[in-house]
N, C-alpha and C positions, 0 to 999 in steps of 0.2 A: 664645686658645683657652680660657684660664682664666677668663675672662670670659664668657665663652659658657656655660659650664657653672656659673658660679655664676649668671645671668642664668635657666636653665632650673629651677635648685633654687627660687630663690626665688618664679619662676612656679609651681611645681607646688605651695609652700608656701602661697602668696596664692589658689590656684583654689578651693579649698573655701567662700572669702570672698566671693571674688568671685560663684562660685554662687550663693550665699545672698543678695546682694543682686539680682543682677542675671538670673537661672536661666540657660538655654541661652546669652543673648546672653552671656555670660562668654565663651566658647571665642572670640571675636575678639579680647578685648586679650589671651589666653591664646595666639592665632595669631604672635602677635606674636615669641616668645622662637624660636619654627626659624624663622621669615622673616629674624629677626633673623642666626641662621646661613647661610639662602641665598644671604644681600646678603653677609656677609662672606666666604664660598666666593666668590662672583664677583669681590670686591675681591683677592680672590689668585690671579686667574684669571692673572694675568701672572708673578706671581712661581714657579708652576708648569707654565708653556706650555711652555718650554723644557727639563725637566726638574729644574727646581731642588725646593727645601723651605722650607718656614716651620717652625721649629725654636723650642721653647717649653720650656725646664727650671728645674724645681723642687727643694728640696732637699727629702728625705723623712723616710726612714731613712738616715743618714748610715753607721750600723756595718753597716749590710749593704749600702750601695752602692747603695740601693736611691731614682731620684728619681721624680718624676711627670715625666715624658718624652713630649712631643708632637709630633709631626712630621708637617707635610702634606705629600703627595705628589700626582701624578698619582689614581694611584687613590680615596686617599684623601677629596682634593677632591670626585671624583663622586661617591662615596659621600653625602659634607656635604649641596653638592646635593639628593640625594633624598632625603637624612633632615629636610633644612629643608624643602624645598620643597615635597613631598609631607608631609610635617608641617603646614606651614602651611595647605594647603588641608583636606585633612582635617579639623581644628579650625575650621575658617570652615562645611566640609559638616556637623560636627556640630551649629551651631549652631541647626540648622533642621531636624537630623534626630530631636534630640531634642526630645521638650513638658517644659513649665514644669513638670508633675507628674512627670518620669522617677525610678524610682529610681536612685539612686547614679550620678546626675551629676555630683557633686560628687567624688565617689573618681575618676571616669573619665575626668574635666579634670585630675587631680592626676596620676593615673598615666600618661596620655597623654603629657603634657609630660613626666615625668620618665622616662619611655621614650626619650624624643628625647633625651635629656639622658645618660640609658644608652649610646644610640646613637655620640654622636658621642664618651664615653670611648673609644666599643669602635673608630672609626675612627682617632680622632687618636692613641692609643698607642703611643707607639714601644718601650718595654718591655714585654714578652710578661705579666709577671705582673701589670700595668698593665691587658695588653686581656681579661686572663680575668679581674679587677675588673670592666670595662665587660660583660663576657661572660654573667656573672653574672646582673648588675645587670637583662639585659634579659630574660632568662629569668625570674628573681622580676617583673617587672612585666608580662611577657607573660602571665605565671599571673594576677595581678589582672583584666587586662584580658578575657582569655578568659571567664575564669569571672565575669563582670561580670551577670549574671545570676542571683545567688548562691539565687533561689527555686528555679529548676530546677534537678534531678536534673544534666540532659545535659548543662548548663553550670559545674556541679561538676567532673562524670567529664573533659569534654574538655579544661578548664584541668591538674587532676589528672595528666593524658594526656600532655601536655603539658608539663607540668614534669617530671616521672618521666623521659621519653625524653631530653630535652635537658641535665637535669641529670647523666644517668649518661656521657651525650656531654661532657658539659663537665669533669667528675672527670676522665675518663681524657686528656682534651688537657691538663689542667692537670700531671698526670704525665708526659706529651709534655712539655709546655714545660719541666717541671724537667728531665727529661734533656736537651735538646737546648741547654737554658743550663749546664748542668755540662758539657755535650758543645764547645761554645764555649766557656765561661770569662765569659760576660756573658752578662743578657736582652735588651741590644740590642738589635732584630734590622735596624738601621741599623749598626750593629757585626757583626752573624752574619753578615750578606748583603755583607761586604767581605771576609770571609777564608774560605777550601778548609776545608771541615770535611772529617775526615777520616768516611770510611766504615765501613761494616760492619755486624755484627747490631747494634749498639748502638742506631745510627741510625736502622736500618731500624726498631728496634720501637720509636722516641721518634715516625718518621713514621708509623706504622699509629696510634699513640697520637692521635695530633693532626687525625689524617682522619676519626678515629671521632666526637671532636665536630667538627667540619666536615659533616659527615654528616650527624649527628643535627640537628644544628641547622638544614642545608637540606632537611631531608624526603628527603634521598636514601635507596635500597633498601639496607639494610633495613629505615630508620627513616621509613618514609614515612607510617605509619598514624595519628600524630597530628598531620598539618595539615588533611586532610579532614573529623575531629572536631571540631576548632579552629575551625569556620564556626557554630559557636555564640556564637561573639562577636558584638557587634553588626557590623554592615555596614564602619561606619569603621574600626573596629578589623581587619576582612582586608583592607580597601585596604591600611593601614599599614604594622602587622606582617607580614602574607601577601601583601605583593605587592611593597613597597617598602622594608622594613627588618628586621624580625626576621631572614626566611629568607634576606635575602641576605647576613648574616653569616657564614655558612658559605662562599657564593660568593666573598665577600669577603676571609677567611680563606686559601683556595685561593689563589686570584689574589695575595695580599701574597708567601706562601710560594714558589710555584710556580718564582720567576726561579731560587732558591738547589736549592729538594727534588724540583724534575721529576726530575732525574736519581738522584735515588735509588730502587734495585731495585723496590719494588712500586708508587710513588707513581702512572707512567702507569695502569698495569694497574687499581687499583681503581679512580682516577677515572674512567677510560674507560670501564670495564664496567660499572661502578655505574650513573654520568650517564646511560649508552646504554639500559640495560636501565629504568631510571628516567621516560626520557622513552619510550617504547615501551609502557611498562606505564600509565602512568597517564593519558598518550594515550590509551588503547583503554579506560581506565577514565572516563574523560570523556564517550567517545561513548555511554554508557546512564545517564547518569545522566537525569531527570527535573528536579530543582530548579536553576535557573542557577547558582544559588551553589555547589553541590556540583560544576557543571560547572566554573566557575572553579575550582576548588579542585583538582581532577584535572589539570586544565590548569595550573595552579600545579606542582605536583608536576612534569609531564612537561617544563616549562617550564627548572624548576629543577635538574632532570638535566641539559639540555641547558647551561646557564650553568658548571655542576661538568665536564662532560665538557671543555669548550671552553675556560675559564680553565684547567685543572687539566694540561692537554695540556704545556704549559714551553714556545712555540714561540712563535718572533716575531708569526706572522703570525694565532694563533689567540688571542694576547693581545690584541691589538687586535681581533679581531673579538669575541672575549669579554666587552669594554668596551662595546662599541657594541651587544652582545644585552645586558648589564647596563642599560643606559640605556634604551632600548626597551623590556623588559619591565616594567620601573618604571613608564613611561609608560603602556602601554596595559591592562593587569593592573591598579592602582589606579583606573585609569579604567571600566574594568568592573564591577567591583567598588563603585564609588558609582553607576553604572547601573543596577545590580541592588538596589541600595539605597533609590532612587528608586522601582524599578518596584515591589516588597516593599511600600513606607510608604503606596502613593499606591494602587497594587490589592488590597496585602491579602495576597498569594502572589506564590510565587515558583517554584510548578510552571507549567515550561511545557505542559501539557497543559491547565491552566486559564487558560492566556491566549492574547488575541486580537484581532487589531485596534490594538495600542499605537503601530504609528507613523501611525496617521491623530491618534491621541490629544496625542501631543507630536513635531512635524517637528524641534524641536530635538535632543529627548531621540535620535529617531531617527539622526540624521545621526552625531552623539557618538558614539553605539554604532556604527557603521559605520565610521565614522575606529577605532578604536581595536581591533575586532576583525579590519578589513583589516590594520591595521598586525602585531597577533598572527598573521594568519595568513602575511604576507609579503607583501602587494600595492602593488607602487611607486605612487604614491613617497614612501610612509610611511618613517619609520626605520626600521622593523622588516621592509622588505627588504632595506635597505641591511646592517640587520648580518645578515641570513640569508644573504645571497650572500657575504658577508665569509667565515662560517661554514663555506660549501660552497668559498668557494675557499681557506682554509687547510687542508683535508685531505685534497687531490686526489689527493695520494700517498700516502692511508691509505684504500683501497678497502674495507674489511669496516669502519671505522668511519664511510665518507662514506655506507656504503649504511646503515644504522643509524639514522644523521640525519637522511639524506633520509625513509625511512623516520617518524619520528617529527616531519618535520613534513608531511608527507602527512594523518595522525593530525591536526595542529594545524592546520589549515587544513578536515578535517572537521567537528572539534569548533567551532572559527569561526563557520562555517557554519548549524552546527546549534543556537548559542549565539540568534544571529540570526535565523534560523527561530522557534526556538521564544519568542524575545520579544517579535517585531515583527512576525510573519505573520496574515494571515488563518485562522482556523482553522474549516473546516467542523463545525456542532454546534456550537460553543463558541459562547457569548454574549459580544461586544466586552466592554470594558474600557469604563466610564462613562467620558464625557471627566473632565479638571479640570484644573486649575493646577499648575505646576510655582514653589517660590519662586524667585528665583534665586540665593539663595545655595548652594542645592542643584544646581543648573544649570551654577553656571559655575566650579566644581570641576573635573568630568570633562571638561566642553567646554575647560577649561586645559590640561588633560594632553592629552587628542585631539588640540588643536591644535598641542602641542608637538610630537607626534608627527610630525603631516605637515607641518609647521614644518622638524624637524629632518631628514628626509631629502632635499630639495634643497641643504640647508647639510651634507650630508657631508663636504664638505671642509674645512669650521672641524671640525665632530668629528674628524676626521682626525687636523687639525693638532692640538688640544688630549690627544687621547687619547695620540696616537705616543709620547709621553717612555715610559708603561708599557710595551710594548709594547719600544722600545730595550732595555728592561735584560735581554731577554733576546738580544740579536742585531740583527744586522741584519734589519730590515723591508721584506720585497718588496713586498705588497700595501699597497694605498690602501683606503680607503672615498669611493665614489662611487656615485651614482646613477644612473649611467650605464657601467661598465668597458666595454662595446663584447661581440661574439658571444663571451664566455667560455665554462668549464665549467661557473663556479658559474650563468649565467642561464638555462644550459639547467636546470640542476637544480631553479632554483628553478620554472622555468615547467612542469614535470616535478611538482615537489611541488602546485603549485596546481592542474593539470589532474587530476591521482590522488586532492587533497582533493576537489575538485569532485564525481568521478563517485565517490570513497567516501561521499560524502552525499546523490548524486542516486538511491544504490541502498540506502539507508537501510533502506527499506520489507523486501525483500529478504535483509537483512542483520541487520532486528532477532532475527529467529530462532537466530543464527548469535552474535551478541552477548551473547543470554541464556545460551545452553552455554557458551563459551568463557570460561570466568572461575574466578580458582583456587578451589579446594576448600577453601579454609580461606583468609581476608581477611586484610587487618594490622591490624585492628582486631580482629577473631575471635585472632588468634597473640597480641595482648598482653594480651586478657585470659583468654585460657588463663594464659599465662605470668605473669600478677599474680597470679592465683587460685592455681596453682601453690607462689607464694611464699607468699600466706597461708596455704595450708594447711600448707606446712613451717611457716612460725612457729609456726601453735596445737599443730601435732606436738611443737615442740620445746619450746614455753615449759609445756606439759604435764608432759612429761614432767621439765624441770628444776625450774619452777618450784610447789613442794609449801605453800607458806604456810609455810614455817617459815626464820625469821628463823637461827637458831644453823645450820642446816643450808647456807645458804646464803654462812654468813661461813664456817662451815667448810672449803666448796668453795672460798673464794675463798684463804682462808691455805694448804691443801694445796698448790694448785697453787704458790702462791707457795716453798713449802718444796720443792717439787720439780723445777719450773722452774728461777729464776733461782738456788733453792739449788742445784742440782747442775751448774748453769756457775760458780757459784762455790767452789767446790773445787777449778777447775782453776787458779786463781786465789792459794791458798792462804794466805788472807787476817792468818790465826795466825803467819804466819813474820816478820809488822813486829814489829820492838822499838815499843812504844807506851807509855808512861810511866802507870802504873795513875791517878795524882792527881797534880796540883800543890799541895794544897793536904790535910794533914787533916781539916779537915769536910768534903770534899768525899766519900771512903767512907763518913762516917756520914748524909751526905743521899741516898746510893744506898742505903744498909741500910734506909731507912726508905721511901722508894718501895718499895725489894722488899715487905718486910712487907706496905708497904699494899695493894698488887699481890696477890699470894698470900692476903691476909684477903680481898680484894674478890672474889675467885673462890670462896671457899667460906663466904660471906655467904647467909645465906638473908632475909635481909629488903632490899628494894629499897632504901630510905634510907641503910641501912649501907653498902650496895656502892656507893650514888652517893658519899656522902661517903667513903670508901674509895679511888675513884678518885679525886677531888678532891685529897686527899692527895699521889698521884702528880702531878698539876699543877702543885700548890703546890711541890711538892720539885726538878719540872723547872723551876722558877724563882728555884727556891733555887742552883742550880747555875748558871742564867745570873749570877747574883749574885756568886758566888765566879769565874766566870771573866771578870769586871769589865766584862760587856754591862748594864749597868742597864735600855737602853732595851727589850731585848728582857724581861728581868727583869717590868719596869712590863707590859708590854704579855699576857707570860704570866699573870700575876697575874689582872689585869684580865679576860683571857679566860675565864679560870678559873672565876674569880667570877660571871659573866655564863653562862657553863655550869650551873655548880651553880644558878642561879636557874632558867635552861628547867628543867632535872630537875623542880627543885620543882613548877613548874607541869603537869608531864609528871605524874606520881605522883600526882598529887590522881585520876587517872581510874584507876589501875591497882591491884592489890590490893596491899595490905600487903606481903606473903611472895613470893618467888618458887612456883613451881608445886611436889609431891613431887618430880617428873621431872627433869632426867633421871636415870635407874639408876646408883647407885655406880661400876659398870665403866664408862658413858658417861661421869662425870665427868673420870675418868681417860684416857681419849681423848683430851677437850676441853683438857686439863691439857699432857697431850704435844703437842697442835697448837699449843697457844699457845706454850710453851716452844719447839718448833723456830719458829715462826716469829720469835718474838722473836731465838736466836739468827740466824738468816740475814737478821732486818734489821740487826742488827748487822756481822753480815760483810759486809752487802753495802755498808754504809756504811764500812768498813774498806778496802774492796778499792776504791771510787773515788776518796777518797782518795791511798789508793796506788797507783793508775793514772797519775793525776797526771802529765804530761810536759811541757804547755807551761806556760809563768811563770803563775802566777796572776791574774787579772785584776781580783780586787779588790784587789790590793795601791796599784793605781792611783784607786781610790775619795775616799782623804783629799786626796789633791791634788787630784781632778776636784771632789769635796764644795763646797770654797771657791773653785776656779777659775772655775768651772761652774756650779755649784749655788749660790754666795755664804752656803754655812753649812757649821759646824761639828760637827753629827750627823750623819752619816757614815750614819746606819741611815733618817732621814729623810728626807734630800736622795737615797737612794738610791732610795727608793719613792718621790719626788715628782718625782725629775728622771732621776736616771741613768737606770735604770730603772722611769720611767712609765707605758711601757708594758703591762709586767705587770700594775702596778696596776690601770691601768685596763682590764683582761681581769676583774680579782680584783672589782672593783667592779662591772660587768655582773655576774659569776656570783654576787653579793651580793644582787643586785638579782631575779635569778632564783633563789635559796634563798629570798630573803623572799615570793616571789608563787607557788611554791609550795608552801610550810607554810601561808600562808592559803585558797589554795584547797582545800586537805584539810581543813579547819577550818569555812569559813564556808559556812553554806548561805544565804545570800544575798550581794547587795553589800555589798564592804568600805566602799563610799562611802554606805551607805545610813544613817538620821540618826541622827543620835549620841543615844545613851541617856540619857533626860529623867532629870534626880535628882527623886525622889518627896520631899525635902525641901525647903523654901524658900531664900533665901540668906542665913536669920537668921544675925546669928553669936553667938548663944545659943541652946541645945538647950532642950526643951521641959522638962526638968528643972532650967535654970536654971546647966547646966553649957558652960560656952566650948568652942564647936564647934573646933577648931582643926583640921583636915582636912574641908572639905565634903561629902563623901563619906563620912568617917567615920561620920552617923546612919544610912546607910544598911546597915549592917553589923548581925549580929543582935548584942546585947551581949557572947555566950560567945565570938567571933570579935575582939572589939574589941581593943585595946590603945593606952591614955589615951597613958602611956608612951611607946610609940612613935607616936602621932599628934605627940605634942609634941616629941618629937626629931627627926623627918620636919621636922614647920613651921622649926624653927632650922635643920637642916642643909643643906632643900636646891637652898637660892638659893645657898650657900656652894658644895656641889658643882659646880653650874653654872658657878659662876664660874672652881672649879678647872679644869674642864671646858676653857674659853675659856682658861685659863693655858697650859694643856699644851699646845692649838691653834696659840696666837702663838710658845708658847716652843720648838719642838716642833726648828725651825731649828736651832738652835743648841744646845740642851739638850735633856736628855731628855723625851719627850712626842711630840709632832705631832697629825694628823689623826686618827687611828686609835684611841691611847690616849685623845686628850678625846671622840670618840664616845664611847669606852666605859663611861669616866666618866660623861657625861651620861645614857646608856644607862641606867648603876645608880641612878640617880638617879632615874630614870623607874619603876626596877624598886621603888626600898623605896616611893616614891608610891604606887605599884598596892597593895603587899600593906600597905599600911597601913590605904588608904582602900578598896581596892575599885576596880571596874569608872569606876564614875562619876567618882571622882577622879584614874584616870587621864586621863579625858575633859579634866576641868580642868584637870592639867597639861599637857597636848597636845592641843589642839582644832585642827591642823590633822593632814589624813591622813596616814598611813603612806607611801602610795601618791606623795602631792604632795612631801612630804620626800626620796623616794628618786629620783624625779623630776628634781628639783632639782639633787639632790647629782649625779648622774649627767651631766646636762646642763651643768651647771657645771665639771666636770672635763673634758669632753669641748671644750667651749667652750673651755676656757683652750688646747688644745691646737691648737685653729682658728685662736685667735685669734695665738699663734706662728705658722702658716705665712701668715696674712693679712698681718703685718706684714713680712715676709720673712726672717721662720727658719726652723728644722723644727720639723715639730708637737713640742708639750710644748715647746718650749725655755724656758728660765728667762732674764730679765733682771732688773736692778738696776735702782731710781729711787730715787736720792737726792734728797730734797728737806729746804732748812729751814723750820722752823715755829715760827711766834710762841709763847714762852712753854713752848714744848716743846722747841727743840733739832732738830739735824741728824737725819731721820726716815728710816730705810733700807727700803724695800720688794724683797721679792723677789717676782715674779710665778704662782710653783710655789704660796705662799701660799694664792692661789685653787684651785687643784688639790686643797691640803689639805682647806679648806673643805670643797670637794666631799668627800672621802672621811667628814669631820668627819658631813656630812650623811647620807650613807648609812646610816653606821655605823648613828644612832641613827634611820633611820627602819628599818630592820632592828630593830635593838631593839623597835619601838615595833610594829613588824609583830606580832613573837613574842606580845609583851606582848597585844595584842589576840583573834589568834586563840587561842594556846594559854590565854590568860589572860578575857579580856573576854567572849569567844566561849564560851571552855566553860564560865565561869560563868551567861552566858544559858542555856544548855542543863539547867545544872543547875537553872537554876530554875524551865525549863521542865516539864522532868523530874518533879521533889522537889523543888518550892517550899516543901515543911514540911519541909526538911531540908538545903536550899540553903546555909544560910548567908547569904543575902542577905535582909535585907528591906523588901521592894518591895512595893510597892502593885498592886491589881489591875491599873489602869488601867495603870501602867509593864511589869506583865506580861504586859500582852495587844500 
C-alpha cells in the first residue's frame, strides 16, 4: 500500500514534465499510477472475500504510539476499486477533453493524481488521525481542482465554497477523533471496533463531532450548498471528485463507523433524517434545473443522502445493500457526468433547452447515456436496481423511512428521465445539434462504466459474495443481492417507484408551474453567503474597533491581559512560598544588576540607538548567565543571536528618526513603566510555579544517555535539536522559512528573484585613483561612507569566518556549536560584507538567492527525515557509518549531520533574506528617492 502511494507522489511530481513535453497525451502514462491501484484491489480480491485484511505497518512517532497503519478491508477494497478505476479512466477522458493550449494542464495532471493518491490514504487508514491526514489532504486538492479555472470569478467562489464547508467539517471530526481515541485508549479503530466502549454524553458528543464532517464532506443537509457550486470544475473533475471519490468519503466514513457507533443515542436519528430529507430535497431540486450538469449535481446530492441514510442505518441487511448502491452510483454518476462532458465540448452547451436531436448525432453516445441513467433510475437489469431493491427490502420494517425512499426515488427516476429528454430528444423550434465525431478516447470512458453497470447486475451474486464480509460485521445477513428475488415487497416498490417516476415526468408540462413556487425562500447557497458576509462584517467591526495603528497600544493589550489572566491563576499557585537559592555564583547578582540598569535606562532612552544598544546589553548579560551556569552552547548561540539583532536594528533605524516621538505624556510613561514591571514579575512567577508543578521524573534527565545512545554525540543541546527532538526543529525551520518570506514581501516591491544589481564599476582591482580596490563594491560607496580600514579587515577576516562557520557546523556533535551557531556565524559574515561594501558586494558574496538557500536548507532537513523511514526507521532517525580512509584514519558519520546542514542553510539564507530587503532593498529605495543623498554612488544607467 506504501508503494501505491509513493508510486502516485512521484506521478503527480513527474506530470508537469510530462505535460510540457508531451500536452494532454500526458494524462495516459499519468492513467497509469490508480490503474496501477485497481489491478492491485483486484489482486487482493481473495485475500478479502472471506472477510480477512491486508495489514501494512510502519513505524512513525514512536513516543506518541503514533504508526502509519494500513489496513484493507471489504469496504475498504471497494473503495480502491473506484478510486483506481474511476481514476484511471478519467485521466485517459482527460486526455482528449483537454487542447494542447489548456491553461493549467499541467497543475490538473499534478493534482488529479495526487488527489487519487489523497484518496487511497484516506481509505487504507487504519488509525483515525492517519485518515483525517488523508482527509485533509483531499479537501486542499479538491480546492485546487475546483477552482482550476483560476480567470473566473465563479471558479474562485466555488473552490473557495468548498474548502470553507469541508474544512470547518473536517476541524470538528478531527475533535471527534480525539475524544473517541482518548474515549478508547488507542486510534486504532481496528482496535476501537474490538472492544464495548463505554457510553454516555461523552460519546454521544465525540459522535455528533464526527458525523458533522461526515456530513459536510458528503453534501448532506445542512451542508449541501457547496457541491452544486462545485460544477464549476471542469467536466472530469465532477465525474471524480462528485461522483466517485471526494463526496463518498463521507459515505465511506459512515459505513467504516456504523458496525461499532449505530447504536449510539443520536447516530440513527441524524443519519436517517438528514439522508432522507437530503435525498427528497435535492430530488425535487434536480427536476428544474435547465443545465444537465446542474441536474447531475442535484442528483448527486439526492443520491448521496440516500447512500448516508442506508450505510449509516448499523443493520445487516442495509449494509450490504449500502455497498452495492455505493458501487452503482459510482458507476453510473461518473458515467454521466463524462456524457455531459462530451455533449458540452462537441455542442458547445449544456442547457437542455438549447439541444436537439443528439442521439441521431452519436447512436453510441446515446445508448451510454441510456445504460447509465436506467441503471440511476432503477431499471433491471442494471446494478443500480439490484442495489434499489436491496435498499427497499432492508427497511420494510421502517415504514415512515421506506415511504421517504421510495419517495426519493420516484424523484430519481424523474429527474432520469428528464436528464434524457432533455439531451437526446427531438425538440420542436430548436435547431438539431450539427453532426461530428466523437474521439474514442472520450467514448470508451463512460461506455466502460455503463457497461460495468449492466455487467454487474446479472452477476449480483459474485457482489453478493464479495461485498457480504461488510455487511457480517454487523450480524447476521438475511438478504441476498439478486437479480431476480421472486414477487417480493421490495419489487413491488421498485416497479411503484419507476411507474410514479414515469407519470411525474409525463406531467412535467403541468407541474412546471408548481416546481417554480415550491422552492425554499432562501437557497444554500443564498444561507452561506449571508452567513460569510455576516462574518466579514464582524471582522471589519471588530479589527476596527481594536485595531487603531498603534504599535505600544497593542503590546499593551497584550501584556495586561497577560498580568491579569494567567497572573491571577497564579496566585492561587503561590509561587513565592519555594525556597529558591537567589545565586550560585557571585557574579551571577552583578550580571543581573547590570541587565536591570540596562533595562530601566532602555525605557527612558530617548534616542533609538541608545535603547537598541541598551537592550542589547540585556542580551549580552542573558548570556553571560548561561556562562556562569556552565551551558556554553546556549551561551555561543545567545551571543550570536544578539549580535545578529543588534545588526537588523541597525539596518531598521537608517529609515526611522533619530529621537523617539515627545509623546507619550509623563503620566503615560508611568503606566507603561507599571505594565512592564507587572508583566515582568508574572513571567517570572509563572516560570516559578511550572517549575514547581513539577510531579513526573523529568525527562531530560534521560537526554545524556539517549545523546550518545541514539544520537552517537556528546552535546547534549545538539543532538537534542537534531535527533531527540527534530521534530521541533523542524516546525522552528518552516516558521524561519515563513519570517524570511515575509519581512521580504513588506520590503520588496518587485521580485526577490529579479536580476541582481549590476556594479557601475569594472572588475579592475585598482581604483581610478591608483588605490587597491580590496572590497568590489567598495568604489561604489560615496567616499564620506567608505572605510579603507574596514574594507581591509573585512578582505582578511572573512574567509576566516566562514571557515569558523563550517568548524562549528562539523564540530557542533560533539562540542559546542552545530547547525545553528555556524549559520549564524556565516550569517555575520555576510552582515560586516554588506556594511562594508554595500548593496553590490553583498551580491558578490552571495550570488545565489535568499529564496534557493532557504529552499534547500528546508528540503534537505526534511529529506534526511524521508530518507530514515525509506530505509526502515522512523522519520529523523540518526544512524552511525563507520568507515576507514586512506591517509585519514577511521571516519565516523552520523546521519542527523545532514539535518544540521539543513538548519546550517536556513539559518543563513534568513540572514541573507534580512540583509536584502531591509538592507539592499532599502538602499535601492533611497537612491530612488535621494539619489544626491543616498549615499550610494551609482550611475544613471544602474539607477534606472
Amino acid at each position: 500500500m506504501l508503494v501505491l502511494l509513493i508510486l502516485h507522489l512521484v506521478a503527480a511530481l513527474a506530470a508537469p514534465l510530462l505535460v510540457r513535453w508531451w500536452g494532454p497525451r500526458a494524462c495516459y502514462p499519468l492513467a497509469l499510477a490508480p490503474a496501477a491501484a485497481f489491478c492491485w484491489a483486484v489482486a487482493r480480491t481473495p485475500a478479502v472475500a472471506h472477510g480477512g485484511a491486508v495489514v501494512e505497518t510502519y513505524p512513525w512517532i514512536r513516543q506518541l504510539g503514533l504508526d502509519i497503519a494500513f489496513r484493507l478491508t471489504t469496504l475498504s477494497w471497494l473503495m480502491t476499486l473506484l478510486i483506481g478505476g474511476v481514476g484511471a479512466l478519467v485521466l485517459v477522458y482527460s486526455a482528449r477533453y483537454f487542447s494542447a493550449g489548456s491553461t493549467g494542464l499541467a497543475r490538473f495532471a499534478a493534482v488529479l493524481v495526487a488527489f487519487a493518491g489523497a484518496m487511497l490514504v484516506l481509505v487504507f487508514a487504519d488509525d483515525l488521525l492517519l485518515l483525517y491526514v488523508g482527509w485533509e489532504l483531499t479537501t486542499i486538492f479538491s480546492y485546487l481542482l475546483i477552482g482550476h479555472s483560476t480567470e473566473r470569478r465563479s471558479s474562485r467562489w466555488a473552490a473557495a465554497q468548498a474548502l470553507t464547508v469541508t474544512t470547518l467539517g473536517g476541524l470538528a471530526m478531527l475533535v471527534g477523533f480525539i475524544m473517541l481515541g482518548e474515549h478508547a485508549g488507542t486510534y486504532r479503530w481496528s482496535e476501537i471496533s474490538a472492544q464495548s466502549l463505554p457510553g454516555g454524553g461523552y460519546l454521544v458528543g465525540a459522535v455528533l463531532l464526527i458525523l458533522a464532517g461526515a456530513l459536510s464532506k458528503s453534501a448532506v443537509l445542512p451542508f449541501s450548498s457547496w457541491l452544486p457550486v462545485a460544477m464549476a470544475a471542469p467536466t472530469p473533475v465532477s465525474a471524480y471528485l462528485h461522483a466517485a471519490a471526494m463526496v463518498k468519503a463521507g459515505v465511506y466514513l459512515v459505513g467504516l463507523l456504523a458496525p461499532v457507533l449505530a447504536t449510539v443515542g443520536p447516530w440513527r436519528p441524524v443519519v436517517q433524517v438528514a439522508g432522507v430529507a437530503t435525498m427528497l430535497l435535492g430530488g425535487w431540486a434536480a427536476l428544474r434545473q435547465t443545465d444537465l450538469k446542474l441536474l447531475l449535481a442535484y442528483g448527486t446530492v439526492s443520491q448521496l443522502g440516500l447512500l448516508v441514510a442506508v450505510t449509516g442505518s448499523g443493520t445487516p441487511d442495509a449494509a450490504l445493500a449500502g455497498t452495492a448502491m455505493l458501487l452503482a452510483h459510482a458507476l453510473f454518476k461518473a458515467a454521466l457526468f463524462l456524457v455531459v462532458g462530451i455533449i458540452d465540448h462537441s455542442a458547445g452547451t449544456r442547457d437542455l433547452r438549447e439541444l436537439s436531436g443528439l442521439r441521431h448525432w452519436s447512436r453510441p453516445l446515446f445508448v451510454v447515456a441510456v445504460l447509465a441513467a436506467a441503471s440511476m433510475a432503477g431499471v433491471p437489469p442494471l446494478v443500480g436496481f439490484v442495489a434499489k431493491e436491496a435498499v427497499f427490502g432492508a427497511f420494510t420494517d421502517q415504514p415512515v423511512l421506506l415511504a421517504g425512499l421510495v419517495a426519493g426515488t420516484v424523484l430519481t427516476v424523474a429527474y432520469s428521465a428528464r436528464f434524457l429528454w432533455g439531451a437526446f430528444a427531438d425538440r420542436p423550434g430548436v435547431a438539431p445539434v450539427p453532426p461530428g465525431s466523437i474521439a474514442a478516447s472520450l467514448l470508451v470512458p463512460p461506455a466502460v462504466l455503463a457497461g460495468a453497470g449492466l455487467l454487474a447486475g446479472p452477476a449480483a451474486s459474485v457482489l453478493d459474495h464479495l461485498l457480504r464480509p461488510y455487511a457480517d460485521l454487523l450480524g447476521g445477513v438475511d438478504a441476498h443481492l439478486a437479480l431476480w428475488a421472486g414477487p417480493t415487497p421490495a419489487l413491488g416498490l421498485s416497479v411503484l417507484a419507476l411507474v410514479g417516476g414515469g407519470l411525474l415526468f409525463a406531467v412535467r408540462g403541468p407541474l412546471a408551474p408548481v416546481l417554480t413556487r415550491l422552492r425554499s425562500p432562501v437557497g444554500g447557497n443564498q444561507g452561506y453567503e449571508w452567513v460569510i458576509g455576516r462574518f466579514d462584517r464582524l471582522a471589519i467591526d471588530v479589527t476596527g474597533a481594536t485595531q487603531r495603528g498603534s504599535l505600544p497600544q497593542y503590546l499593551g493589550i497584550i501584556l495586561v491581559t497577560l498580568v491579569l489572566v494567567p497572573g491571577t491563576a497564579m496566585l492561587s499557585a503561590s509561587p513565592w512560598r519555594a525556597r529558591i537559592p537567589l545565586w550560585d555564583s557571585p557574579l551571577q547578582p552583578v550580571v543581573v544588576l547590570v541587565i536591570t540598569v540596562a533595562a530601566v535606562l532602555a525605557v527612558g532612552a530617548r534616542r533609538r540607538l541608545t535603547a537598541m544598544l541598551l537592550v542589547g546589553m540585556t542580551g549580552y548579560g542573558t548570556a553571560m548567565l548561561f556562562v556562569l551556569h556552565g551551558a556554553p552552547d546556549l551561551a555561543l548561540t545567545q551571543f550570536l543571536v544578539e549580535t545578529s539583532t543588534i545588526a537588523v536594528f541597525v539596518l531598521v533605524l537608517r529609515r526611522l528618526p533619530e529621537r523617539f516621538s515627545a509623546r507619550p505624556l509623563r503620566r503615560t510613561r508611568w503606566v507603561r513603566r507599571a505594565i512592564g514591571v507587572g508583566a515582568g514579575v508574572v513571567a517570572a512567577g509563572l516560570a516559578l510555579t511550572a517549575v514547581g508543578a513539577r510531579r513526573a521524573p523529568d525527562i531530560s534527565a534521560a537526554f545524556p544517555d539517549l545523546a550518545v545512545a541514539q544520537g552517537y554525540g556528546r552535546n547534549v543541546v545538539n543532538v537534542t535539536l537534531v535527533d531527540i527532538r527534530a521534530w521541533d526543529t523542524m516546525g522552528e525551520l518552516a516558521v524561519l522559512v515563513v519570517a524570511a518570506t515575509g519581512v521580504a514581501s513588506l520590503i520588496f516591491e518587485r521580485s526577490r528573484t529579479g536580476p541582481r544589481p549590476r556594479r557601475p564599476e569594472s572588475d579592475q582591482r585598482v581604483g581610478a585613483r591608483g588605490r587597491p580596490v580590496w572590497l568590489r563594491g567598495g568604489p561604489t560607496l560615496y567616499e564620506e561612507r567608505r572605510s579603507i580600514v574596514l574594507e581591509v579587515v573585512i578582505r582578511l577576516i572573512f574567509h576566516t569566518v566562514v571557515l569558523f562557520s563550517l568548524f562549528l557546523l562539523f564540530s557542533g556533535h560533539n562540542a559546542p556549536g552545530g547547525g545553528f551557531a555556524g549559520g549564524l556565524v556565516a550569517g555575520l559574515a555576510l552582515v560586516v560584507r554588506y556594511l562594508a561594501g554595500g548593496r553590490y558586494e553583498l551580491t558578490e558574496a552571495a550570488p545565489i538567492g535568499a529564496g534557493a538557500i532557504l529552499g534547500a536548507g528546508l528540503a534537505l532537513s526534511v529529506g534526511t527525515g524521508v530518507v530514515a523511514l525509506l530505509i526502515g526507521g522512523s522519520v529523523l532517525e540518526s544512524a552511525k557509518v563507520d568507515q576507514a580512509l586512506p591517509l585519514i584514519g577511521d571516519a565516523h558519520l552520523v546521519t542527523s549531520l545532514f539535518f544540521d546542514i539543513g538548519v546550517y542553510l536556513v539559518v543563513i539564507g534568513l540572514v541573507l533574506d534580512i540583509l536584502r530587503s531591509l538592507g539592499a532593498e532599502v538602499d535601492r529605495h533611497i537612491e530612488a528617492t535621494a539619489p544626491a543623498t543616498g549615499g550610494l554612488a551609482v550611475d544613471k544607467g544602474d539607477r534606472a
